[in-house]
N, C-alpha and C positions, 0 to 999 in steps of 0.2 A: 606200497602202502604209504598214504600219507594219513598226517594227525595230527591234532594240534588241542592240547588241556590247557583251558582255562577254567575261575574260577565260575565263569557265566554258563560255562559248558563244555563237551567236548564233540568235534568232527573229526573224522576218521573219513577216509575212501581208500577203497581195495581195487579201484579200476571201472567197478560197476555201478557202485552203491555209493552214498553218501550216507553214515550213520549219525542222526546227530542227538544228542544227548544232553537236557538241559542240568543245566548247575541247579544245587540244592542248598546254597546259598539265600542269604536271608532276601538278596537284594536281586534274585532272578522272579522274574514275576511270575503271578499265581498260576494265568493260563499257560505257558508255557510249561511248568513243574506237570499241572491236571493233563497237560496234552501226551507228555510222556517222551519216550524217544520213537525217533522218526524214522524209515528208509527211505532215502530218495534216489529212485531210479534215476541213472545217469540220463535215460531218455526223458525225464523232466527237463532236464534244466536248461535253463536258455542261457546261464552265462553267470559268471562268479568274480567279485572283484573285492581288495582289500585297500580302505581307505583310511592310510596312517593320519594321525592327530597327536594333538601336544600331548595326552596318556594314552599311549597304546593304539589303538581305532577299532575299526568295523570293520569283519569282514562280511559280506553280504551273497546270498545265492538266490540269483532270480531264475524262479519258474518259469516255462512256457506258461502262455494262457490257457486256462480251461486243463492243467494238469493236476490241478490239487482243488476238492472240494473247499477246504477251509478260507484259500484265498478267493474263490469264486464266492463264499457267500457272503464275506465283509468288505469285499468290492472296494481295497487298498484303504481301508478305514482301521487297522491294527497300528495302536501305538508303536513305537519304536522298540519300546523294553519287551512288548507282549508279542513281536514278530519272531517265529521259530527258524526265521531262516538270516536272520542277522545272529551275530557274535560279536560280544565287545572283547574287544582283546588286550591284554597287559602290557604295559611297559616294560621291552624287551623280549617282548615274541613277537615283533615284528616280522622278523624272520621266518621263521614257524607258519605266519599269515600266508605271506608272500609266495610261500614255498607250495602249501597249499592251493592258491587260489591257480597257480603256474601248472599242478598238475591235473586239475580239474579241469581246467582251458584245453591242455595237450591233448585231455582224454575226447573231451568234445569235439574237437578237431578231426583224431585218427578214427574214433567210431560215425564222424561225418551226421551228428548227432544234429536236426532241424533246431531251427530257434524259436519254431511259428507254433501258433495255435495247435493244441490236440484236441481232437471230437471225441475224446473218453478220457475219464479220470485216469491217472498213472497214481497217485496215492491213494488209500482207501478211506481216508477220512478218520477222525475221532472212533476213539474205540464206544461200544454199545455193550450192556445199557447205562445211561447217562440222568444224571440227578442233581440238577442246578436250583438254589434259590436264593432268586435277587428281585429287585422291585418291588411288584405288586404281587409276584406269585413264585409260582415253581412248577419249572417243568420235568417232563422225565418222559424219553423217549428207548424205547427195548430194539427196537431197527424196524418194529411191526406197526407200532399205534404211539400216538403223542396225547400226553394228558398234563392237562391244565387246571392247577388248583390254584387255589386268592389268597390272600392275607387281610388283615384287619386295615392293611393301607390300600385296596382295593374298593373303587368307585363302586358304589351300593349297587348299583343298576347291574353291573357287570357281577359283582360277588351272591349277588339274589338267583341269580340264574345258575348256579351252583357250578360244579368243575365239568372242565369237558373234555373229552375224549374224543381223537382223531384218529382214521385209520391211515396209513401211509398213503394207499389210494386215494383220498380224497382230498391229499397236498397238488397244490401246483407247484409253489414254490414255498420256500423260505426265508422272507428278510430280517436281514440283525442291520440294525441304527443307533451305535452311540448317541449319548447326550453329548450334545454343541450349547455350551454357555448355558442361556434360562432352557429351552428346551430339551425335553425328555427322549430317551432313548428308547427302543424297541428289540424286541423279537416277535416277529409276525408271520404264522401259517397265514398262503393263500390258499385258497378256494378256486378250482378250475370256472371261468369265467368270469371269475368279480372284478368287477369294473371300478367302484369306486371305496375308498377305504376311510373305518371310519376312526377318529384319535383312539390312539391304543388306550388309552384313559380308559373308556366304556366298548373297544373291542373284544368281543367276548374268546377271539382265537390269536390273543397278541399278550404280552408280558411287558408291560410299561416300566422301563430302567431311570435310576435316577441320578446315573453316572458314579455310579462306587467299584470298586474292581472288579465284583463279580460279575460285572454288567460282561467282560471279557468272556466269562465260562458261558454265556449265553452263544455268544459268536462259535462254540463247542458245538452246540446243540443243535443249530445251525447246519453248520457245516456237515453233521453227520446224518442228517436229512436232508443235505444237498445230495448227496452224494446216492445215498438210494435214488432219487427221481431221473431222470432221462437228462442226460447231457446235453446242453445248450447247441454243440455245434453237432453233434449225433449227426447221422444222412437218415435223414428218411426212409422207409424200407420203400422200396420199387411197389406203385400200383398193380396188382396182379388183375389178371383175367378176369379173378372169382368177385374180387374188389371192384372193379370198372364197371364189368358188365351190369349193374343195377340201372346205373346211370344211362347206359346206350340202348337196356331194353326199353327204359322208361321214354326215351326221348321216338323212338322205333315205332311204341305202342298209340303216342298220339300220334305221330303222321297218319300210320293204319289208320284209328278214328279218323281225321281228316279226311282220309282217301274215301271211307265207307259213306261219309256223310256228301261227300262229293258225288259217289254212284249214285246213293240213292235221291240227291237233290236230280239228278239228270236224264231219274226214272228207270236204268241200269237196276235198280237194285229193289225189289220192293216192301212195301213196310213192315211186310213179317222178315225177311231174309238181312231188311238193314237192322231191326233188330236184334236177330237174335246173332246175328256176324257182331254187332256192340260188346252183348252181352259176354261172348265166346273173348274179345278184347279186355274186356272191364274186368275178369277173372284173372288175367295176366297181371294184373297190377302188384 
């Protein structure tokens, strides 16, 4: 067993697991506390490193990719205080870090643990159900349906059309976008096919952030509607027989045509018999 308490937090590993548990301290941040404690399956993790500094340092636990909904849906965009898998660590547990980071490497090593991409989530995501309000509105997603209500800071066009409601089915995806400088931040359901997107201002299925902490608990919300949708590196299920064959009767069904209209061009076949051989064809469709 290793483990190391600080005031930011504490990790613990028993061989398999990583438990990590945020500080409740004034100065750990919001999403971190809302997100709660974490298990990370030693099969996550691609590798652990602790980086001393003039007070104390970081120690850091990097994911495989496509392991954890939360980091797939902010897409390396989580501040540094609001990352769950960094620790800042005190002056004089250096040690403690070190020791740490030395058995979580050993561990990856003798369970011969990959470093690469996973095609399924290993964490489950943000607990459900979930109730954020920041920006222009507030969301709130039960693990079934997403609903969208306005605020009085909410573009007229957009707050006229009243609150909306989304079935998990009809997500493609989910993107969260901090605010960078003058521009505004996002959380934005996709729509299976939508091509082009319009400012989350007057998108009637996005939450316009205006860069204040809770914009963070959005990247929550996110994530745990990442996590229901199909995994990005998934395999495809195999084409079956039942699946295919549409496609090779349909292609089957016009040569036949072809053929018939060939007999009967060549007098082979005549106008009642090419008909009604058509007809007997044009019902396989």
């Amino acid at each position: 067993m290793a483990e190391i308490f600080q005031k930011d937090g504490t990790w613990t590993f028993d061989g398999a697991t990583i438990r990590i548990v945020p500080g409740r301290e004034r100065g750990v941040h919001l999403a971190r506390q809302t997100l709660g404690e974490l298990a990370v399956p030693l099969t996550a993790v691609a590798g652990v490193s602790f980086e001393p500094g003039r007070k104390g340092g970081r120690l850091r636990l990097r994911l495989r990719d496509g392991a954890d909904p939360l980091l797939q849906a902010v897409r390396g965009q989580l501040p540094e205080g609001a990352d769950p898998y960094q620790l800042a660590v005190e002056p004089g547990q250096t040690g403690a870090a070190e020791y740490f980071a030395d058995e979580v490497r050993n561990a990856l090593v003798l369970e011969q643990v990959p470093d690469g991409p996973t095609d399924r989530y290993l964490l489950p995501g943000p607990a459900v159900p979930l109730s954020v309000t920041a920006g222009d509105g507030t969301v709130t997603f039960d693990g079934e349906r997403i609903g969208l209500e306005w605020n009085w800071k909410t573009d007229e066009d957009k707050r006229s059309a009243g609150p909306r409601s989304l079935a998990l089915s009809e997500i493609a995806a989910a993107e969260w976008q901090p605010g960078r400088g003058l521009e505004n931040g996002y959380l934005r359901f996709l729509l299976p096919g939508e091509t082009t997107k319009r400012p989350p201002k007057t998108d009637p299925h996005a939450i316009q952030l205006y860069g204040f902490k809770k914009d963070l608990l959005m990247a929550l919300v996110a994530a745990a509607v990442t996590y229901r949708l199909p995994h990005p590196s998934a395999p495809r299920p195999a084409l079956t027989k039942e699946a295919a064959r549409p496609e090779s009767d349909h292609d089957e069904l016009l040569r036949r045509l072809r053929e018939l209209g060939e007999l009967h061009r060549l007098g082979v076949l005549t106008e009642e018999e090419f008909s009604a051989a058509k007809q007997a064809v044009l019902k396989r469709f």
